[in-house]
C-alpha positions in Angstrom: -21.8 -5.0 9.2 -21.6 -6.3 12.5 -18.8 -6.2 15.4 -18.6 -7.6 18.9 -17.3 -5.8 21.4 -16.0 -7.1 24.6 -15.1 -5.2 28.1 -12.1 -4.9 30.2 -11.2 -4.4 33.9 -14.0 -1.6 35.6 -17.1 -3.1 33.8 -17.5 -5.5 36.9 -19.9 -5.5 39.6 -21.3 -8.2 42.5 -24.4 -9.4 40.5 -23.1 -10.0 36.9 -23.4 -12.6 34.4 -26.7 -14.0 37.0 -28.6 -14.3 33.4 -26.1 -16.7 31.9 -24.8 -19.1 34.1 -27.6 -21.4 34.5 -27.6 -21.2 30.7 -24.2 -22.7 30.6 -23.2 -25.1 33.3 -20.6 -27.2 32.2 -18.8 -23.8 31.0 -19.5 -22.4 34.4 -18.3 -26.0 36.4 -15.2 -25.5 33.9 -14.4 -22.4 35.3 -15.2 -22.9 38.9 -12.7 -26.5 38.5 -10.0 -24.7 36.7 -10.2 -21.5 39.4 -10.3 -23.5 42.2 -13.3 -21.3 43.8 -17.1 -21.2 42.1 -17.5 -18.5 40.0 -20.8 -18.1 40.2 -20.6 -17.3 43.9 -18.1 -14.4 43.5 -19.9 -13.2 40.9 -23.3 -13.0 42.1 -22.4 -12.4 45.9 -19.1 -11.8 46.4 -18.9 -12.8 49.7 -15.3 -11.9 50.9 -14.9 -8.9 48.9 -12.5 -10.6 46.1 -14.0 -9.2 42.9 -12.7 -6.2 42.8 -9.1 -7.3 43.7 -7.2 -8.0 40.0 -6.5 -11.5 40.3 -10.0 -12.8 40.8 -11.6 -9.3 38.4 -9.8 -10.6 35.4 -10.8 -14.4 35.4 -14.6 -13.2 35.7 -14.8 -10.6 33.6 -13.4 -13.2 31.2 -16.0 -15.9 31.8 -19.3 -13.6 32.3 -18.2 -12.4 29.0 -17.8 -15.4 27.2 -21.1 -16.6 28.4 -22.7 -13.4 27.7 -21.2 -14.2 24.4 -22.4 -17.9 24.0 -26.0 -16.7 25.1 -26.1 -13.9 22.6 -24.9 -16.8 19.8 -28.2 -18.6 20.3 -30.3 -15.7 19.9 -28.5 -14.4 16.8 -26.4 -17.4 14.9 -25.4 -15.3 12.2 -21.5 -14.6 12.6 -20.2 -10.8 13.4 -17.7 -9.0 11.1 -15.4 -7.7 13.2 -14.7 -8.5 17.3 -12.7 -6.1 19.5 -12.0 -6.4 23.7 -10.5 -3.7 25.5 -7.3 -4.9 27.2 -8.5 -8.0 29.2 -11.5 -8.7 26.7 -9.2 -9.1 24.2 -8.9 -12.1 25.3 -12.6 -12.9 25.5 -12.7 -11.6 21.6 -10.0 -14.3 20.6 -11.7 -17.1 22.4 -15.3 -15.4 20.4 -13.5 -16.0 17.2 -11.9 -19.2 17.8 -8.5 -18.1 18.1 -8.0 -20.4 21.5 -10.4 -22.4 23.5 -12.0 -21.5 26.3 -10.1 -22.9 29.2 -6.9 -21.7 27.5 -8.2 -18.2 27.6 -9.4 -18.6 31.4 -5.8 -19.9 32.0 -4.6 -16.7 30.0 -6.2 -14.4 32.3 -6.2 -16.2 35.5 -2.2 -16.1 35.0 -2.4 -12.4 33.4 -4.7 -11.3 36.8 -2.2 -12.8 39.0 0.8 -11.3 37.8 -0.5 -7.6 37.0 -1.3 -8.1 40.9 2.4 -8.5 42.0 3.0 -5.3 40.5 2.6 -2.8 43.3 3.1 1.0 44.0 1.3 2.0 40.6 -2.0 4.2 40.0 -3.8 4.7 37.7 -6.0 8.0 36.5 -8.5 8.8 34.2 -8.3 12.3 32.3 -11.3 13.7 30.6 -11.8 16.9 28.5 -8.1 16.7 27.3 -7.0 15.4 24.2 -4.3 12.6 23.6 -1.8 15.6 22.1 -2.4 18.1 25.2 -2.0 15.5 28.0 1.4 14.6 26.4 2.4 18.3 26.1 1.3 18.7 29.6 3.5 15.6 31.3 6.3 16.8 28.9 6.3 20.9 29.9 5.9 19.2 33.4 8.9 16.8 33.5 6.3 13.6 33.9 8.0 11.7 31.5 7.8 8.8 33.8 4.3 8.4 33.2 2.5 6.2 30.5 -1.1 6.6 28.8 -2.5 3.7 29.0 -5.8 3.9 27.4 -6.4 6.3 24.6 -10.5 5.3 25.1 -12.2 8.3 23.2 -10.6 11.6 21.8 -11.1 12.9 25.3 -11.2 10.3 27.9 -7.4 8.8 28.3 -6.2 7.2 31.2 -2.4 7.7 32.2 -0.5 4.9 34.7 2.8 5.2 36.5 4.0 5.0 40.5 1.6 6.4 42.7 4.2 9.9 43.7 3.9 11.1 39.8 0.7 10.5 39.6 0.0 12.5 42.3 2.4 15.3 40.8 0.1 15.0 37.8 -2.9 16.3 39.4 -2.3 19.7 39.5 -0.8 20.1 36.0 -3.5 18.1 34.6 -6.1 20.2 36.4 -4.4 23.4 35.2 -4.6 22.9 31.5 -8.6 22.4 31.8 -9.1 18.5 32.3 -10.4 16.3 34.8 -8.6 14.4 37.2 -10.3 10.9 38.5 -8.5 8.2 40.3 -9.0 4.6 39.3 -9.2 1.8 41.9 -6.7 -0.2 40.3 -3.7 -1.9 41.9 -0.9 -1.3 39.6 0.1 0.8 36.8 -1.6 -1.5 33.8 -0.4 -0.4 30.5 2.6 1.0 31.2 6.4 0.3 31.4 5.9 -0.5 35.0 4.5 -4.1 33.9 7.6 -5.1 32.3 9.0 -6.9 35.4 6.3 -9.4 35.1 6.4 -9.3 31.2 8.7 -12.4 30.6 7.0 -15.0 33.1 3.8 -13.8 31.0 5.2 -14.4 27.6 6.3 -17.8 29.1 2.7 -18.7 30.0 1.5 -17.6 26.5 4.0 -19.7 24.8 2.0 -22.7 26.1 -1.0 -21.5 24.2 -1.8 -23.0 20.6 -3.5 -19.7 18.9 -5.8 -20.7 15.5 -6.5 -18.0 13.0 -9.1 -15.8 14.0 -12.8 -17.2 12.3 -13.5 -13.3 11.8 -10.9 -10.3 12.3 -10.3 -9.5 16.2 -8.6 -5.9 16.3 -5.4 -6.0 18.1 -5.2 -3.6 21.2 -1.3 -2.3 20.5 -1.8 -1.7 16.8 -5.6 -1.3 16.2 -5.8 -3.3 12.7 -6.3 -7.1 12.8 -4.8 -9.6 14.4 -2.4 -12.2 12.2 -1.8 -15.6 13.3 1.7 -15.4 13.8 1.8 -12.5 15.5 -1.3 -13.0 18.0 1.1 -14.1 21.3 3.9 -11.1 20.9 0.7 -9.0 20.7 -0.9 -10.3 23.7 2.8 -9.9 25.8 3.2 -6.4 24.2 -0.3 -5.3 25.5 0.7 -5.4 29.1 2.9 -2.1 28.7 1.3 -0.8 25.8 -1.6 1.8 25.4 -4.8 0.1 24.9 -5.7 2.1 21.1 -9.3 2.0 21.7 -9.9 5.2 19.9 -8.2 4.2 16.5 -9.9 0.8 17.0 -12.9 1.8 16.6 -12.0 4.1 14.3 -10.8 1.4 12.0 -13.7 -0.4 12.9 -15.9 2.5 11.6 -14.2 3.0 8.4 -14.9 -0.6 6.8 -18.7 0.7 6.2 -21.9 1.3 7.9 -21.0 -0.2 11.4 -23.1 -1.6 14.1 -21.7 -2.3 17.3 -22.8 -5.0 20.1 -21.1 -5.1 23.2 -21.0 -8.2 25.2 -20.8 -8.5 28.7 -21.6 -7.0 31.9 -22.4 -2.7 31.5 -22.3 -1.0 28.6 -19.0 0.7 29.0 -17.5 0.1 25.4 -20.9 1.4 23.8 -20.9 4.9 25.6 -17.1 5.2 24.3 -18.0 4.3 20.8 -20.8 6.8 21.2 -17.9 9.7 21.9 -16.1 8.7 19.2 -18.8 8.5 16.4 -19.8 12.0 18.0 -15.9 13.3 17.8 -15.9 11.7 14.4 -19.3 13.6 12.8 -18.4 17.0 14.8 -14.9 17.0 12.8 -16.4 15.8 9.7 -18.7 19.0 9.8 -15.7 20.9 11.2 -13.6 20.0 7.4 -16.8 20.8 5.9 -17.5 24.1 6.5 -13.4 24.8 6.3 -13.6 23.5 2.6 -16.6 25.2 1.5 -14.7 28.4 3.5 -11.3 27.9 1.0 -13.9 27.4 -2.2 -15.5 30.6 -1.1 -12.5 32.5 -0.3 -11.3 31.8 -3.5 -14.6 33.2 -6.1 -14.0 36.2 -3.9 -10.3 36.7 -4.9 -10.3 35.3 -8.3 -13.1 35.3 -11.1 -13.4 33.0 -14.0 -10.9 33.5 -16.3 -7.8 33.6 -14.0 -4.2 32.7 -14.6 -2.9 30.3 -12.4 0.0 28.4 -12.5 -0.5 24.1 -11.7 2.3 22.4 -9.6 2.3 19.8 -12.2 1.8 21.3 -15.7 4.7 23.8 -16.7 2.6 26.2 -19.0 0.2 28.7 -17.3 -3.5 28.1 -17.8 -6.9 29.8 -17.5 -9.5 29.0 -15.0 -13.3 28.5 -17.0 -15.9 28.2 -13.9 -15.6 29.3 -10.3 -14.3 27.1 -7.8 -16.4 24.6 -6.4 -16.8 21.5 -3.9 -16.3 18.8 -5.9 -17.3 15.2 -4.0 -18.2 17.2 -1.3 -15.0 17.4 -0.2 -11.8 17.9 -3.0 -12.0 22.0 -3.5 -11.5 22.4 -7.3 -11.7 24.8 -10.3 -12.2 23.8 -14.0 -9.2 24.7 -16.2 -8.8 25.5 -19.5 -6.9 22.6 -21.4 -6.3 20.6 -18.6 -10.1 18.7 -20.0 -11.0 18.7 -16.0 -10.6 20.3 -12.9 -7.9 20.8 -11.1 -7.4 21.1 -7.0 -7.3 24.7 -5.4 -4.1 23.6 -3.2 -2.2 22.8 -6.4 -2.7 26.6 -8.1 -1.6 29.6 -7.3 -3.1 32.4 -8.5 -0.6 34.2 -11.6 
């Protein structure tokens, strides 16, 4: 199986999307109309220093994407599985899977970009080596309850938001527990309670939007499963002071089978995350390993064949025939004596 993976805000840089738009000029004159500025220019050269501002970062990431998207469609017709975009590429996975065209999405953002921007007096920060669990226990023990995760990106990159004073308070409690610290250059505190004064002209400017049903299942950022229909445009509103569940996404993405991911658009930012979390993933599947086959072992050395134990669900006491043993490679289990099967080691206690 196949899914598509789209990037968000900090995957641009001056020179993207310079292999695609010549490949797609009436997509590129579309944008560039609708904008009001070419697209191509601030892309490639940037010229007064606009791309990394969020009002013009959104609408390009959008478009480079969608091209990059288009492009990679001639090279490889055959439909993905699954699609997935990481808070702004969302909305580049939706347009991917025929959800809404490709103006309305550029209108989507272009709006999105511009109101995010009003919001000022937020920061943003990037904490690695901690887990989602030990940077809440950290704000918590600390009294920064006024601050938001925004991205839960891989079991130990997560990126928390709020005003710019408690997020400079967070530093040294952050530090102290053992992670890293790294300011983002972001203008506002995305993904985070803070965006809610800009949440109902945004919901307004969705409203306008006919959404179709998704031609392949886009995984929503709030509640990492798949988008529905219906539900598509309170998603979209909810995302702007949500966490982006990037973590669980893929994670959901990894358990529908044997999983290969292609991410589209400029960097490769989504692919070293999915790297972490398939990494995270194996190193805790080996991890539940070796404490089965430790419970299985600890067990033979207490009790031989031929044990009394009771079972939670059987009211007469029975007799165990064989040693314990990893059954499926990962249910711990002991054959029993008229039971006619085995039965789990964490429903018998030893008589």
């Amino acid at each position: 199986m196949k899914s598509y993976l789209f990037p968000g805000q900090g995957a641009q840089y001056v020179g993207m999307g310079k292999a695609w738009f010549d490949l797609f000029p009436e997509q590129t004159q579309t944008a560039s109309d609708m904008l009001g500025y070419c697209i191509k220019t601030l892309c490639l050269d940037d010229p007064h220093n606009q791309l990394n501002q969020t009002e013009y970062t959104q609408p390009a990431l959008y478009v480079v994407s969608a091209l990059a998207f288009l492009a990679h469609q001639q090279r490889d017709p055959a439909p993905a599985d699954f699609m997935a975009g990481h808070s702004l590429g969302e909305y580049t996975a939706l347009f991917a899977a025929g959800a809404l065209s490709f103006e309305d999405g550029l209108r989507l953002v272009q709006q999105r970009g511009a109101l995010m921007s009003q919001v000022r007096g937020g920061a943003m920060v990037a904490v690695l080596a901690l887990d989602e669990a030990a940077i809440r226990a950290t704000l918590a023990e600390h009294q920064l309850d006024a601050l938001d995760i925004a991205n839960l990106n891989s079991p130990q990159q997560s990126v928390i938001s709020g005003l710019s004073d408690d997020i400079g308070r967070a530093q040294q409690a952050i530090e102290q527990t053992g992670g890293r610290f790294i300011r983002l250059n972001t203008s506002g505190a995305f993904h985070s309670r803070y965006m809610a004064n800009v949440q109902a002209d945004f919901a307004r400017c969705v409203a306008e939007v006919e959404f179709k049903a998704p031609s392949v299942p886009v995984i929503a950022n709030v509640s990492a499963l798949p988008h529905q229909r219906n539900t598509i445009q309170s998603q979209l509103v909810a995302q702007l002071t949500r966490s982006v569940r990037w973590t669980e996404t893929i994670t959901y993405l990894l358990a529908q089978g044997d999983m290969t991911f292609v991410e589209l658009g400029p960097k490769k930012v989504l692919t070293k995350l999915v790297a972490e979390i398939k990494q995270h993933a194996a190193e805790h599947a080996h991890s539940d390993a070796q404490t089965l086959a430790q419970q299985v072992e600890q067990w033979n050395q207490t009790h031989g064949v031929g044990t009394t134990i009771k079972v939670a669900h059987i009211s007469e006491p029975m007799r165990t025939r064989t040693p314990a043993m990893l059954l499926f490679g990962h249910r711990p289990a002991v054959y029993v004596e008229g039971a006619q099967g085995y039965i789990a080691l964490d429903e018998a206690t030893a008589l």
